[in-house]
N, C-alpha and C positions, 0 to 999 in steps of 0.2 A: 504494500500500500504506500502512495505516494504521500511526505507530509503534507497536510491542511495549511495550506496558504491565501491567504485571503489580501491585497491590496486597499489601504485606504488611504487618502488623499483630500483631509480639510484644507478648504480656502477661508482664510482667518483675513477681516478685513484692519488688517495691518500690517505695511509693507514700509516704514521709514524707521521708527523706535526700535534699534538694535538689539535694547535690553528688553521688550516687549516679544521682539519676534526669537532671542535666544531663552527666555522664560519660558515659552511656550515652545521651543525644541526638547532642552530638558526636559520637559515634565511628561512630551511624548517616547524620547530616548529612554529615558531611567523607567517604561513602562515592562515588567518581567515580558519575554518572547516575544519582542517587537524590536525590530530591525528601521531605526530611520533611515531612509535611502539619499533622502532628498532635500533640500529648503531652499524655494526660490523666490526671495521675497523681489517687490518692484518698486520704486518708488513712485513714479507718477501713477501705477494704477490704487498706490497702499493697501497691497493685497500681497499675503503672503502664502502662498503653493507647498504643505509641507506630504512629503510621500514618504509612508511606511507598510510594512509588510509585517504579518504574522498571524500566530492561530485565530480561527473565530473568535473567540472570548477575546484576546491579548489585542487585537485591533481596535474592540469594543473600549477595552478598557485604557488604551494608547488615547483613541479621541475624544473618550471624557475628562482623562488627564489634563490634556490639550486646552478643551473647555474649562477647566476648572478655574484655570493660570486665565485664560482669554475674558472671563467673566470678573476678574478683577481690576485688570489691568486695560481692556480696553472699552473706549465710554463714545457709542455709536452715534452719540447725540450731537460730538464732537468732531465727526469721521467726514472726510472729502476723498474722491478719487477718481479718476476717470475710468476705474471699473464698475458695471454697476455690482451692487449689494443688496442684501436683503436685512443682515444681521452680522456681529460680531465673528461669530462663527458662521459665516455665511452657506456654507455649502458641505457635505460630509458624506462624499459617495465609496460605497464596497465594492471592491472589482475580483471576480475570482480570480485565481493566478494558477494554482495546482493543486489538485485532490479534492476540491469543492465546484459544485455548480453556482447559479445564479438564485434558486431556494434558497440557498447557504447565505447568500450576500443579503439577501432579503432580510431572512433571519438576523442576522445583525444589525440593520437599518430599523427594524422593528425595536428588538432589544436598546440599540445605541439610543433613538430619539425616543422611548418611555422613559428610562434611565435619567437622562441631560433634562428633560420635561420635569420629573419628579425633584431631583436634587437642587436645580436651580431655579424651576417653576417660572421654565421662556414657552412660547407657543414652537413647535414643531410642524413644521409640512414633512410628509413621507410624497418622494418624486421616483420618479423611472420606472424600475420595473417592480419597486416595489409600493408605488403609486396605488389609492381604491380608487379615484376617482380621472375618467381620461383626461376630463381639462386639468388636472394636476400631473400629466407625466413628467414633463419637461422643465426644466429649470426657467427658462422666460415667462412659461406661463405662471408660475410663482410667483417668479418676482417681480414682475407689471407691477411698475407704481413704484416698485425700490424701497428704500428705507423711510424715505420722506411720505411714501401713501398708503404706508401699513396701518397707522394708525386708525384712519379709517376704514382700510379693506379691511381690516377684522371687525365691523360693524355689521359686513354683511354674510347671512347665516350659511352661504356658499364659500366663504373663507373661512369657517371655524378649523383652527390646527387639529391635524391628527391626535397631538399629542398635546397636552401642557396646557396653559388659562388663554381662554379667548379675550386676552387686554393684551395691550400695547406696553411692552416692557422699556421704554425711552434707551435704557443703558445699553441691553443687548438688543434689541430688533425681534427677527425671529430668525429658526435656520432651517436648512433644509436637509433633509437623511433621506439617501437612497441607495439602489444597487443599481450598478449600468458594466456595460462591456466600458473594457477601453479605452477611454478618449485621449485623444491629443490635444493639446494646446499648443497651435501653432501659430505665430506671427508671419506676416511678408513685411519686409521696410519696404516705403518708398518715401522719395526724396518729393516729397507731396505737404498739400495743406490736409488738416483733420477729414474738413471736409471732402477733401477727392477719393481718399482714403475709402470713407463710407460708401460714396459714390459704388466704388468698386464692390464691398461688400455689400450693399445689398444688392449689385446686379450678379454675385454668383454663388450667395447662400441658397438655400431650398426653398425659403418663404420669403414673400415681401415682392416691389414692383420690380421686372426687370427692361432695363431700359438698355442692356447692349443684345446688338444683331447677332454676337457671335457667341455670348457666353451659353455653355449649358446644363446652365445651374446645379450645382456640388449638392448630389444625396446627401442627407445626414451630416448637414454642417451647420453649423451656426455661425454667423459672420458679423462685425461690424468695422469700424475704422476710428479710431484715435491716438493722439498725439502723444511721442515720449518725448514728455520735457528733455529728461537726459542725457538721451542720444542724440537732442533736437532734429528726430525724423517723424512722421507718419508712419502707421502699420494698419493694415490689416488682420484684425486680430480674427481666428476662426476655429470654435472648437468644431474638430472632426470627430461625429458621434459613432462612430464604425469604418474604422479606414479599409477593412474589405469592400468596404462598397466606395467609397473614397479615399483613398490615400493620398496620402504630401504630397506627393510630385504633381497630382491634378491639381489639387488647389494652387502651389507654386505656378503651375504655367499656367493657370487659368487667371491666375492677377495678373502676371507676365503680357498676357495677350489682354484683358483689360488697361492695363498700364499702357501698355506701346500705344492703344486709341488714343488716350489721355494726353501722350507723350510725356510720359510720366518716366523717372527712370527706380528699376527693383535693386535695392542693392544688401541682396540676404534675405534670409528671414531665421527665424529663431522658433525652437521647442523648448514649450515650458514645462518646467520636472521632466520624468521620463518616456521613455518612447519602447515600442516591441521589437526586436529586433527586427523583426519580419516587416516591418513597416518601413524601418530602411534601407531591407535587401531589395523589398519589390522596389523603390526608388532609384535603385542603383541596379536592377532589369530595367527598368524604363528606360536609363540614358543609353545603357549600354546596346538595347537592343536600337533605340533612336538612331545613335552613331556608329554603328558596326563594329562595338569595341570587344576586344577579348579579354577579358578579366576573371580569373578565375578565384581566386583564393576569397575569403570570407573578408578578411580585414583589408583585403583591398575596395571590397564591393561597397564596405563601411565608407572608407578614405572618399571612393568616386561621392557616392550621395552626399556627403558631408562636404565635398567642394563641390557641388555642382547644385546644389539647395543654400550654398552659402549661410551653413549653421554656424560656421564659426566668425561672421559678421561682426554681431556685439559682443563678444566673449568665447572664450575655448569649449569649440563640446568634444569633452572626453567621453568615448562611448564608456568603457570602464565604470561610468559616474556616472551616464545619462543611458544608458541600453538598459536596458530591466534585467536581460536574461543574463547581461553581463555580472549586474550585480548578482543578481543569484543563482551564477556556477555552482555548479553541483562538483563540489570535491569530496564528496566522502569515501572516507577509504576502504568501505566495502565494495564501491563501483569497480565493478572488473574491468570496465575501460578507461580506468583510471591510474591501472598498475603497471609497472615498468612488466619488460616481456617473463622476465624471471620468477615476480612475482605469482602472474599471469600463469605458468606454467606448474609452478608448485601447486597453486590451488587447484589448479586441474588435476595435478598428481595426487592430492592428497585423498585419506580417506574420508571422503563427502560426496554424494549423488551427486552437487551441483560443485561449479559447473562442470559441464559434460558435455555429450556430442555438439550438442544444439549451439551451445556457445562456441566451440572449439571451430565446428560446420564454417558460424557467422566469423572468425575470425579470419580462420583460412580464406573465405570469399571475398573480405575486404582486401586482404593483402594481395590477390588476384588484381581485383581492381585495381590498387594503387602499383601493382606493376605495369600494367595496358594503360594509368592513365599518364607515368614515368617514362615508359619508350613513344609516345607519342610528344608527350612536353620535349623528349631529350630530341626530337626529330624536327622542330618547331624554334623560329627565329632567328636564326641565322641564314645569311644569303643566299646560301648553298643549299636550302630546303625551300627559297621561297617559291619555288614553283606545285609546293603544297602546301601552300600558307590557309588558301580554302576549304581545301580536305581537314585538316587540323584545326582550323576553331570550330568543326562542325563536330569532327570525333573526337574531342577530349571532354568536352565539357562534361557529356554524360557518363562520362568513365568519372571525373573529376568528384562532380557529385553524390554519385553512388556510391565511393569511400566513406562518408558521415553517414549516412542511410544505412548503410549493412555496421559501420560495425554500431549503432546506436543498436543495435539485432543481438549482440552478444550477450549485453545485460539484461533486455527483455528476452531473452530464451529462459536464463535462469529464475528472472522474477518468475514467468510464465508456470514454470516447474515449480516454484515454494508457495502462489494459490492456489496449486494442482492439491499439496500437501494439506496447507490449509485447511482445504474442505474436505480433506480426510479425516480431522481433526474434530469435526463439527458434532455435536451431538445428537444421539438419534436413537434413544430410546422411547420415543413416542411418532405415532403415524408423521404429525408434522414435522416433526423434525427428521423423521425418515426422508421424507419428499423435498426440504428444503436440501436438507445433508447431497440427495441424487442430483439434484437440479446443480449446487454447485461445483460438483464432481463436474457433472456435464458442461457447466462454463470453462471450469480448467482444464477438463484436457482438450478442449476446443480451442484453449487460448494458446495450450502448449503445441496445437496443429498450425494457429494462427501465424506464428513469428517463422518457423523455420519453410512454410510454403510463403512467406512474403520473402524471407532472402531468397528462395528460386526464382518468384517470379520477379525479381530487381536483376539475378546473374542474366536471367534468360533476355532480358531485355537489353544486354550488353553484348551479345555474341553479333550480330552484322559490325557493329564498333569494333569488334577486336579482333573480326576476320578485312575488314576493309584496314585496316591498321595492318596485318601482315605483310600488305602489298607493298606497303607505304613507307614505314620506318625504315630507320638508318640501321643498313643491315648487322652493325657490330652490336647492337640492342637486341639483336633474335633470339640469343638465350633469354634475357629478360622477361621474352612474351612468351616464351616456351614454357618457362614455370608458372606465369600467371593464368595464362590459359589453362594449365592443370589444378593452379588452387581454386580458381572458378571452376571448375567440373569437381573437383573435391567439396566445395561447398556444396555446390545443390545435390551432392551423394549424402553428403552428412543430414541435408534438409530431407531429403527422400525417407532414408532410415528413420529417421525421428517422427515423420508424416505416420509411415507406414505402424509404428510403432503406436504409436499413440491411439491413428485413428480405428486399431482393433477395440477399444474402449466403449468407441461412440454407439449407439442403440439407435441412430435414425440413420434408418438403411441410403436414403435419399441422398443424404449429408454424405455419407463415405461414399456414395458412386462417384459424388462430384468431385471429391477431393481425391480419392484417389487416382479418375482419369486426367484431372490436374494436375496432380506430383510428378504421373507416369511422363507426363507429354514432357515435362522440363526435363526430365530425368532422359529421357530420349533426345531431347535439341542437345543438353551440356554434354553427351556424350559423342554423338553425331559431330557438334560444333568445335568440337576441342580436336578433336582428330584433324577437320578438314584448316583449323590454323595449323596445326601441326605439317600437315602435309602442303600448306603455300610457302611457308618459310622454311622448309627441307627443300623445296624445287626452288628459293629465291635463288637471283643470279646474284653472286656477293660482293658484285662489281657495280649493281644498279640498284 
């Protein structure tokens, strides 16, 4: 089981008081299994962005901490900004991260804004997904009117707070508790007034009047335009509420192409707190496919988006500090792909079930891989190969990436085999627990079927790449693909065995036709396919 992780991220509206916005870090840092990641206070918006991570409870209990310190220390009655606000604590959303759903986050949004309601007795809105009522999902539809016309919107009986007294608290305002995916905070500068700024955002958010020919309007974003005193530029400020459906890079060249109308000029734009890594890989596919670039390594893909989105504009972004996933590598030193190769091989020797084929299968297949995708890089860039410079950015990449993808297979074989155990585990001295006890038997060894037919079908989908690569390579590399072409047919041998092993377990007859005519078929190409590279680089001429 993966730890319980849960992301939460108050915007406290106080962004200039040093000792206001480090008061309130402490008192979320020093909360037991809570991880601060983040604090990105602003001044001209006086709003401070703080992100932390940990258990259900410990998040719960991080952003009451937060509030405790905020409810003393800051007086709303007194509060300017060019963000809008609702309350001190103005916003306080749950994001799942690992091992929990969006329930989960709910759950907490629930619990956090009774809790902060009863202790401090402020009015609470419950927004997103864990919203009752539709016209409350959204954080704008809350906060219409801002700080300045709460007083009155809690007059009428369609604003009564979820939680806490229907009055007007002067000191703190109100706040808002929810659970949502994701979102970004992302700025564009332009060398603009406030107003052109807006201009732009409302022609390329999702709601409001659009007035360019070309814009097409950014799903899932919220957009506006205002001025940073400090930078003295203009921005386009835009949280993107699901960057699957919108990502950075559309928004960037969606102002870009708003902008050039204007003739306006973009110079950067900036992420506020954290970002998914995945959010600036696809950004750095975008350029790369745009430009015909060949980029292959991970931290390079970072480097392109991060110069070509000009994050580092107003300040350094250090993915290290600003990537989520970055912050929370997983080093534990039980991770098998985590061990130096010795390590790695002891545990396989010792005496312990795991790990075992399945793991050993996924290892040998990645080293396959990173040898086809070794003698295609080592045949690649130099003058003397450019007249396969085509062939090459076509046939590596998928060799390339398929190295993270299997061996991430090594450790999930063996988790796969300890919930197999598990639910061996369970008890079953009553009918029901007979039936749950069978039912989980029957996800585990389906899950133990699961990992090692996904490394088959990842090899199998390598073999045209690492027979069109025999033709191709620099012939003093042809041992190199001669053993990798044998650890790729070794993997989906060790995948086969395990399949075939396992899937005598399953009781739906349906299930094991499939998989088994499945197994057999890869089991047939890796065998077929290994021989016929073997046999083009035996006939290479070793002079062409």
């Amino acid at each position: 089981m993966k730890t319980q992780i849960i992301e939460c991220v108050p915007n406290f509206s106080e962004g200039r008081d040093p000792e206001i916005i480090n008061a309130i870090a402490n008192a979320i840092r020093s909360t037991e299994g809570v991880s601060l990641l983040d604090i990105d206070p602003g001044q001209s918006t006086n709003r401070t962005v703080y992100t932390f991570v940990g258990s259900p409870d410990a998040v719960v209990e991080g952003a009451l901490n937060g509030a405790r310190i905020a409810y003393k220390l800051i007086d709303m009655s007194k509060q300017k900004g060019e963000h809008p606000r609702l309350g001190a604590l103005d916003v306080c959303p749950f994001i799942p991260v690992q091992g929990v759903d969006m329930d989960d986050c709910v759950q907490c949004s629930h619990k956090f804004a009774q809790k902060l309601s009863l202790e401090l007795k402020v009015p609470v809105f419950l927004y997103g997904f864990a919203a009752k009522q539709e016209y409350r999902q959204t954080v704008p539809q809350i906060r219409a009117g801002e700080y300045e016309g709460l007083s009155q919107k809690l007059t009428s009986p369609e604003w009564k707070p979820d939680y806490g007294p229907n009055e007007f608290i002067a000191r703190w305002g109100a706040t808002m508790s929810g659970a949502r995916k994701f979102l970004i905070a992302y700025n564009v500068n332009l060398i603009a007034t406030k107003e052109q700024s807006h201009r732009i955002a409302l022609n390329i958010r999702e709601k409001g009047p659009n007035s360019g020919q070309h814009s097409q309007r950014l799903k899932a974003t919220q957009a506006m335009g205002w001025w940073l005193d400090e930078a003295n530029i203009a921005q386009v400020t835009v949280n993107i509420l699901d960057h699957e459906i919108t990502p950075i890079h559309a928004v960037y060249e969606e102002v870009v192409t708003n902008a050039k109308q204007l003739k306006l000029p973009v110079t950067g734009s900036q992420i506020v707190g954290l970002v998914p890594l995945k959010a600036i890989l696809e950004a750095a596919e975008y350029y790369i496919k745009k430009d015909d670039l060949f980029v292959l390594e991970e931290d390079q893909k970072v480097h392109l988006a991060i110069t070509r989105l000009g994050l580092n504009s107003l300040g350094p972004f250090v993915p290290n500090q600003r990537i989520i996933e970055y912050m929370l590598s997983d080093d534990k030193k039980g991770a098998l792909v985590k061990k130096s190769v010795k390590e790695f091989v002891e545990s396989v020797g010792a005496r312990t079930t795991a790990p075992g084929g399945g793991s050993v299968a996924a290892n040998v297949g990645a080293l396959g891989a990173a040898l086809a995708a070794m003698v295609g890089k080592m045949s690649y860039g130099k003058k003397v190969f450019e007249h396969n410079d085509r062939v090459m950015r076509r046939l590596i990449p998928p060799l390339h990436s398929s190295i993270t993808e299997i061996l991430a297979l090594i450790d999930s074989d063996t988790n796969a085999y300890n919930d197999y155990v598990m639910a061996l585990k369970l008890p079953h001295t009553t009918p029901e627990e007979v039936d749950a006890r069978n039912e989980a038997i029957e996800r585990g060894v389906k899950g133990a079927i699961a990992v090692p037919l996904n490394l088959a079908r990842i090899v199998s989908q390598l073999w045209d790449n690492v027979k069109e690569l025999a033709h191709v390579i620099h012939y003093p590399t042809k041992s190199d693909l001669q053993v990798g072409a044998n650890c790729l047919k070794v993997g989906v041998l060790g995948a086969y065995y395990n399949v075939i092993t396992n899937v005598s377990d399953i009781k739906d007859e349906n299930y094991k036709r499939r998989i088994m005519t499945e197994i057999e078929s890869y089991k047939s190409l890796a065998e077929k396919s290994c021989e016929e590279v073997l046999k083009i680089l035996d006939e290479r001429d070793p002079h062409k």
